[in-house]
N, C-alpha and C positions, 0 to 999 in steps of 0.2 A: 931505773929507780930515781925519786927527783931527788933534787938534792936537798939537805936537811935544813935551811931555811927555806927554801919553798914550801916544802912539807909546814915547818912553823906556819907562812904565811897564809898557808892555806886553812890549815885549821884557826889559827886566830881570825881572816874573813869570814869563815863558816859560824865562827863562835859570834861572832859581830851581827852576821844575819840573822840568827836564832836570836837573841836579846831581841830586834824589832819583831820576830814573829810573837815567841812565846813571853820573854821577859829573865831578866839575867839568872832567876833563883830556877830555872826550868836549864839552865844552861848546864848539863852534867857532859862527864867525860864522855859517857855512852850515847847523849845526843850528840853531838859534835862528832863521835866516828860515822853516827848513820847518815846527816845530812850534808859529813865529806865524802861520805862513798868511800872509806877507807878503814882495815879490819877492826874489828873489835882490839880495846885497848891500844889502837894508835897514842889519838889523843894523850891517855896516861902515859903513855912511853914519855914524850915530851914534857908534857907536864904533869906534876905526881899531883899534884894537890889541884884542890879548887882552886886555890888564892894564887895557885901559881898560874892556871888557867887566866882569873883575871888579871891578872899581871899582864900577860901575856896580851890578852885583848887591850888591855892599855895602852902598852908598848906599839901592841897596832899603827893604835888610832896617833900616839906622840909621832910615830914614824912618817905616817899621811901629813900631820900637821908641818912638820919641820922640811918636808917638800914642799906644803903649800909656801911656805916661811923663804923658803927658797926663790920662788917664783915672782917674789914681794921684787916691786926694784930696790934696788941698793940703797937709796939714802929717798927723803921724802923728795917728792914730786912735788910742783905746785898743784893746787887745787882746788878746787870751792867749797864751800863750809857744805852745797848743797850735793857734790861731788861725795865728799864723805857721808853724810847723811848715807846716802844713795846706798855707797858700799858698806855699812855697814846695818842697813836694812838687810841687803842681800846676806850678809854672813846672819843675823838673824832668821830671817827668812826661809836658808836653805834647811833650816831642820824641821822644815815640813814637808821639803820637795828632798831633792838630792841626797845629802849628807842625815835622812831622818835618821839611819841606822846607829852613825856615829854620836849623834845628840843622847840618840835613846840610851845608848853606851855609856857614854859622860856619866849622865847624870844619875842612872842605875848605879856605875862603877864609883862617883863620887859619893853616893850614900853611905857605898859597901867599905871604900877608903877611913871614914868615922870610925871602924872599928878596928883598921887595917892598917899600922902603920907603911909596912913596906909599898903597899898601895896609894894608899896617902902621897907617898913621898912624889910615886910617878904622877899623879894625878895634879900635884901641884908643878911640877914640871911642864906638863902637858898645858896647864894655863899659862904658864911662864913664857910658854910660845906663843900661844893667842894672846898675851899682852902682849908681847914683840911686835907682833903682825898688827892688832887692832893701836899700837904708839904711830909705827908707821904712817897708817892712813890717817889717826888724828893729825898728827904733825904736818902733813901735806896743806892743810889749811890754817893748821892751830899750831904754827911751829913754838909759840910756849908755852904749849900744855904741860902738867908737871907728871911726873909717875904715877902720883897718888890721886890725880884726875882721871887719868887715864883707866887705874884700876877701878877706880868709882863709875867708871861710865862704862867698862867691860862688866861688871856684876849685874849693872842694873839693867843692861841688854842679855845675859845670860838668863837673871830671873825672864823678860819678857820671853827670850826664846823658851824657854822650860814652860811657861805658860799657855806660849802657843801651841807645842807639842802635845804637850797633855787637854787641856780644857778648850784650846783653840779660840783665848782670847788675849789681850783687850782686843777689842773692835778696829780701835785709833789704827788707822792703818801704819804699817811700819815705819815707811822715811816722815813720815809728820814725826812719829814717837821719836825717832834720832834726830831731828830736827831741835824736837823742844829740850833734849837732852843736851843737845850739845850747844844749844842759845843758854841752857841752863847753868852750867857748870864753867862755859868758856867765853862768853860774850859780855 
């Protein structure tokens, strides 16, 4: 029998893949035991509620992120303003390739959080780590950027990845777009 955070981990991946296939308000406890392969009413055993559900998928995605967060070097690196650009095209970028499921996740789970505080709370947590990680790479190049740039330039890369996801645009290819962002705010 696996052990009960595996069990967790696994139904919150399964709940994560379902959000890209059908979409977070299809995500019930009864789907999430079919597409684990695991009995009727698992899922609820773990989690009683929906909101506990989405909690749960948040918790996920905070857990992925605070590894990524991990793998960050220690203090900033030197680096080129075109270095950064670079890498945070790619963290833009990957919520069309790689990470679509986690994006799709976000920003479904960010709507549902409006009405959620306990959700809310994780949710803003969860950016609290992507601003950690997205200071970092600022600072490699921009070592006096200040917090509140910093956040200014994580949302308005957030709106473009939500844009790309959804409508699949602007056009501007990605490092141009972080490029004129970050001539904008820090040069």
């Amino acid at each position: 029998m696996p052990k009960k955070t595996d069990r967790r981990e696994l139904l919150a991946d399964t709940a994560l893949r379902l959000i890209d296939e059908l979409g977070l308000a299809q995500v019930t406890h009864r789907a999430v035991d079919q597409a684990a392969g695991v009995p009727a009413g698992t899922t609820s055993n773990y989690f009683r509620t929906r909101a506990a559900l989405y909690e749960a998928i948040a918790r996920r995605i905070l857990d992925q992120q605070l590894a990524a967060e991990q793998e960050q070097p220690a203090g900033p690196s030197a680096a080129t303003p075109q270095d950064v650009a670079e890498l945070l095209a790619a963290a833009v970028d990957a919520g069309t390739g790689p990470a679509r499921n986690r994006y799709l996740a976000r920003f479904e789970l960010s709507l549902e959080a409006a009405r959620s505080p306990e959700l809310a709370a994780l949710m803003r947590e969860l950016r609290a780590v992507t601003l950690r990680i997205r200071a970092t790479q600022i600072r490699a190049a921009y070592p006096h950027v200040t917090q509140e740039q910093v956040d200014a330039i994580a949302s308005l890369l957030t709106g473009i990845a939500f844009d790309r996801l959804t409508l699949d645009v602007p056009a501007m290819e990605t490092p141009a777009i972080a490029r004129a962002l970050l001539r904008g705010f820090l040069d």
